[in-house]
C-alpha positions in Angstrom: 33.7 7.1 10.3 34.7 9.9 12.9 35.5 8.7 16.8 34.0 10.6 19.4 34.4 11.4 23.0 31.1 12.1 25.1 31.8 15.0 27.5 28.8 16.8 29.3 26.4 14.6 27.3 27.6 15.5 24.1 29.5 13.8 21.8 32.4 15.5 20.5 34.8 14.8 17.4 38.3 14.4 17.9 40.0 16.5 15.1 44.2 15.8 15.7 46.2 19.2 14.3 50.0 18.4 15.6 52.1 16.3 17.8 55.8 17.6 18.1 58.6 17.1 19.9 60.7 20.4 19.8 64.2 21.0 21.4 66.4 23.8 22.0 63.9 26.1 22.8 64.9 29.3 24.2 63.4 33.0 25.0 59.8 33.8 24.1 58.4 30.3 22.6 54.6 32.1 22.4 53.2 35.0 23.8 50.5 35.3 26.0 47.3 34.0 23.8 44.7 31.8 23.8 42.7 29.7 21.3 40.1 26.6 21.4 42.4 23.7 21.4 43.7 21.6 23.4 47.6 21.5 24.3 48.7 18.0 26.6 52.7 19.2 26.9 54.9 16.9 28.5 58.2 18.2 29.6 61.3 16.2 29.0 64.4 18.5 29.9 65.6 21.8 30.0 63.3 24.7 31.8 61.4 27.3 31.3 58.7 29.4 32.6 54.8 29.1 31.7 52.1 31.2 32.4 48.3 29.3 32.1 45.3 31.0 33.7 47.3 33.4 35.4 49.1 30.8 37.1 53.0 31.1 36.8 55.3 28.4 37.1 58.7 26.8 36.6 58.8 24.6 33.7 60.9 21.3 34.2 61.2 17.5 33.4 58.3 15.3 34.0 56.0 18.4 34.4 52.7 17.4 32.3 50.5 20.9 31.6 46.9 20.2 30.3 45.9 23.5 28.8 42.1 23.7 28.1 40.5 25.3 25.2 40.4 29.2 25.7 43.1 29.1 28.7 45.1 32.1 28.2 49.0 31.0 28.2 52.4 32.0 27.5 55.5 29.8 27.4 59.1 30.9 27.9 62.6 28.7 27.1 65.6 28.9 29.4 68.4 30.5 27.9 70.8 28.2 30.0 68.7 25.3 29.7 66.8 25.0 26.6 63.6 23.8 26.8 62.7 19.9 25.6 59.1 19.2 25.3 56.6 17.3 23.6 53.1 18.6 22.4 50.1 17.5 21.2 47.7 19.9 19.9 43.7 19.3 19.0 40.1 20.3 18.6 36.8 18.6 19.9 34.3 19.6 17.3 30.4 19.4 18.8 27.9 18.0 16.0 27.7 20.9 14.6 31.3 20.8 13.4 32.1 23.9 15.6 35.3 24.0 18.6 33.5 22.7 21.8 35.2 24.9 24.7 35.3 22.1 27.1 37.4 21.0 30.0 39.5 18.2 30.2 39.1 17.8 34.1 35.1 18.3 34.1 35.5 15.1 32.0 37.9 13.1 34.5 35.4 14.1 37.0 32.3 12.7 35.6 34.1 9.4 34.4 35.3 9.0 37.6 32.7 10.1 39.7 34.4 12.3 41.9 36.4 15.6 42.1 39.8 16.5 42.1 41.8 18.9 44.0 42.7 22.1 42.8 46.3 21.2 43.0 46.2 18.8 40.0 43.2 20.9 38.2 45.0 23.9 37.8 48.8 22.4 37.3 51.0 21.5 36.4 51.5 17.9 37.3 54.1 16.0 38.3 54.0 12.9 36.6 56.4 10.0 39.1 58.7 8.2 37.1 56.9 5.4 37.4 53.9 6.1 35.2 56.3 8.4 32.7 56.8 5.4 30.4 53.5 4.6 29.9 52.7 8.3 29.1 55.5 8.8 26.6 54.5 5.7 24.9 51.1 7.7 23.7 53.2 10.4 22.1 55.7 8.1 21.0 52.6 6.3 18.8 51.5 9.7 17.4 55.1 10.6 16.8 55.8 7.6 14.9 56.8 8.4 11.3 53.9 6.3 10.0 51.2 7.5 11.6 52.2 10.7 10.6 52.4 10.7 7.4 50.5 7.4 6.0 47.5 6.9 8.7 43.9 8.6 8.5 42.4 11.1 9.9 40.3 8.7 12.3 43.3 6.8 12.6 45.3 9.8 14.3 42.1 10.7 16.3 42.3 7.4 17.8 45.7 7.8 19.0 45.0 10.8 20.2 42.2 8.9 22.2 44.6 7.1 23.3 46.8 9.4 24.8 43.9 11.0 26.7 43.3 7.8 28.1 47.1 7.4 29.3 46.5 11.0 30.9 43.4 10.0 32.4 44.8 7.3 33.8 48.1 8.7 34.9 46.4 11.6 36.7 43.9 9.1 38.9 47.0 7.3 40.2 48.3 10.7 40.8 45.3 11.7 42.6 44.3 8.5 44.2 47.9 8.5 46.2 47.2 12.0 47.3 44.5 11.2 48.9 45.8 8.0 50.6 48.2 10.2 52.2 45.8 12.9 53.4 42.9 10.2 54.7 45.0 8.4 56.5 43.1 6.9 59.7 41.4 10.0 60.2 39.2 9.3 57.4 38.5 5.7 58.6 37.3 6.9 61.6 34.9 9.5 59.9 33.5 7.6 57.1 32.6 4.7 59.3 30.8 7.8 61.4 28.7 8.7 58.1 27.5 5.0 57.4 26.1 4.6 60.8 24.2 8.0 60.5 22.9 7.0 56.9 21.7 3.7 58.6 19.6 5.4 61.3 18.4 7.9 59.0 17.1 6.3 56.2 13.9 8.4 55.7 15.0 11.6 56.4 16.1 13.6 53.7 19.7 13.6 54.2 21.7 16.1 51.0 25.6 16.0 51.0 26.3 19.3 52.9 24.0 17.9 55.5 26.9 14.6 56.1 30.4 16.7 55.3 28.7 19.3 58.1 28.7 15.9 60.4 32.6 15.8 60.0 33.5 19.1 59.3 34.7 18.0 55.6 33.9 20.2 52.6 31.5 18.3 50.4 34.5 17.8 47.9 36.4 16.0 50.5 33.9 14.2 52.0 33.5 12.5 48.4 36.8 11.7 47.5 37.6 10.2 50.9 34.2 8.1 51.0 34.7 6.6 47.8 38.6 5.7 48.7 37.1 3.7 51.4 33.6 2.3 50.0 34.2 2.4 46.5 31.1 4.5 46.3 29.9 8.0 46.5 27.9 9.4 49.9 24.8 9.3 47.8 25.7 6.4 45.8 25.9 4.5 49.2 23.0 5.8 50.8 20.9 4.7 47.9 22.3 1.6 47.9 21.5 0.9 51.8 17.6 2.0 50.9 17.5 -0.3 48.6 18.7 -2.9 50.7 15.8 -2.0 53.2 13.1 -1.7 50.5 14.0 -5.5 49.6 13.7 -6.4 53.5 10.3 -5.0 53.6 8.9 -5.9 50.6 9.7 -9.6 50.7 8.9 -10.0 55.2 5.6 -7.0 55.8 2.8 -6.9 53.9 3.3 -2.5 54.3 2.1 -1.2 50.5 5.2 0.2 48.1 4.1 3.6 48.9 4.3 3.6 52.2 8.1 1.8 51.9 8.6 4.6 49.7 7.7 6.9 52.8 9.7 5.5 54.9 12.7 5.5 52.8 12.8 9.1 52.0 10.7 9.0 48.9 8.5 11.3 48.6 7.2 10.4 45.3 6.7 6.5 44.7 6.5 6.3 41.3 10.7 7.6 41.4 11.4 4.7 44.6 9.7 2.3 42.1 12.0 3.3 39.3 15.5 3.5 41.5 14.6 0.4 43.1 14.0 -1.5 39.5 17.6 -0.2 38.1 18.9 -1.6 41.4 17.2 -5.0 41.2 15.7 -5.5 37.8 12.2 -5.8 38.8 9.7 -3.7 40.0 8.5 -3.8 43.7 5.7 -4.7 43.5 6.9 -7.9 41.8 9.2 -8.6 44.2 6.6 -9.7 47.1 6.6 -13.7 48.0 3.3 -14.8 46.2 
């Protein structure tokens, strides 16, 4: 038994290497290199200076660095102020047993149906000391003397699980009070805007550059703002407002379910048919009153 992690489509094997908590480190910890595992480092004291991607920055407690496969990086200790942080390093294996190169945000992304900001993508975060004990608690259950040393493999990868979970988790609350702050009314005000376009447009062939144009939004921003006040993505809710018409026309004209189609923005029935059937459960043509 192996537990896997689908990312992209694939399913990947978590394979655990090491989870450490090291202290008192000082002056060149590891110079600047790069290799296909993972590294989730949590800082809890001291400072330093890291270098990931490029990006500099000043090491210090409650920053958490998520370091991709094949992220170039280089970290540095204080001399005054040793550095205090814990690590856990791992591989996600692809079925053929080989290092997948993926990344950790493309998978919050498509769990969570939207997209982050380059502030938290490319790091560090800063994790509130609100959500820092129930982070620490996913090293502290890898760090444990008996997983360590009496557990199994899929045991440790399942822990490991765990703590990607935590780090999910942690970084959504993160993100969704950023946006809460940046939305404010404004995005109110411009979301209620977009559902009153979709609404009158139903058949036309609306894309999502076509509605972040309408409010001078990037496409990016549009998304994250929409679903923060519908719950659903632009597309998502435009969809789910066709549907809702496509039920109102089936069950009160006698139009045919091509012509629906048309009028919805289908231009091929056969897919309306099949979107309207994963929204409803039935067909549409089964949905008339007999």
């Amino acid at each position: 038994m192996s537990l896997r992690i689908v990312m992209r489509g694939q399913q990947l094997r978590i394979d655990h290497i090491s989870t450490d908590r090291q202290t008192g480190r000082k002056g060149m910890i590891a110079p600047l290199h790069r290799h296909p595992v993972f590294h989730l480092m949590y800082i809890a004291g001291g400072a330093g200076r890291f270098v990931v991607n490029g990006r500099e920055s000043e090491a210090s407690e409650g920053l958490l660095y998520i370091i991709n496969p094949n992220e170039w990086h280089q970290f540095v200790g204080s001399e005054r102020r040793p550095l205090d942080n814990l690590e856990c390093t791992f591989l996600l294996r692809n079925e053929d047993d080989e290092p997948e190169a993926a990344n950790f945000f493309d998978w919050l992304e498509e769990k969570r149906g939207i997209a982050f900001p380059e502030t938290i993508r490319n790091g560090p975060i800063r994790v509130p000391d609100r959500y820092r004990p129930f982070l620490l608690e996913g090293y502290r259950r890898l760090l444990d003397p008996a997983s360590r040393y009496m557990m199994s493999d899929e045991h440790m990868s399942l822990m490991v699980a765990d703590l990607l979970l935590r780090i999910e988790e942690t970084v959504w609350q993160i993100g969704r009070a950023d946006w809460h702050e940046h939305a404010g009314v404004r995005g109110g005000k411009e979301v209620d805007l977009l559902k009153g376009y979709m609404r009158a447009h139903l058949a036309d062939a609306l894309t999502l550059e076509r509605l972040a144009q309408l409010v001078h939004w990037s496409p990016n921003y549009l998304c994250r703002v929409f679903k923060e006040h519908t719950g659903m993505a632009p597309m998502a809710y435009l969809q789910s407002l066709r549907m809702a018409e496509a039920e109102k026309l089936l069950l009160y004209t006698d139009l045919p379910v091509y012509a629906i189609s048309d009028m919805l923005g289908y231009t091929d029935a056969s897919y309306f048919a099949r979107v309207f059937r994963r929204h409803r459960g039935r067909p549409p043509a089964s949905y008339r009153i007999k």
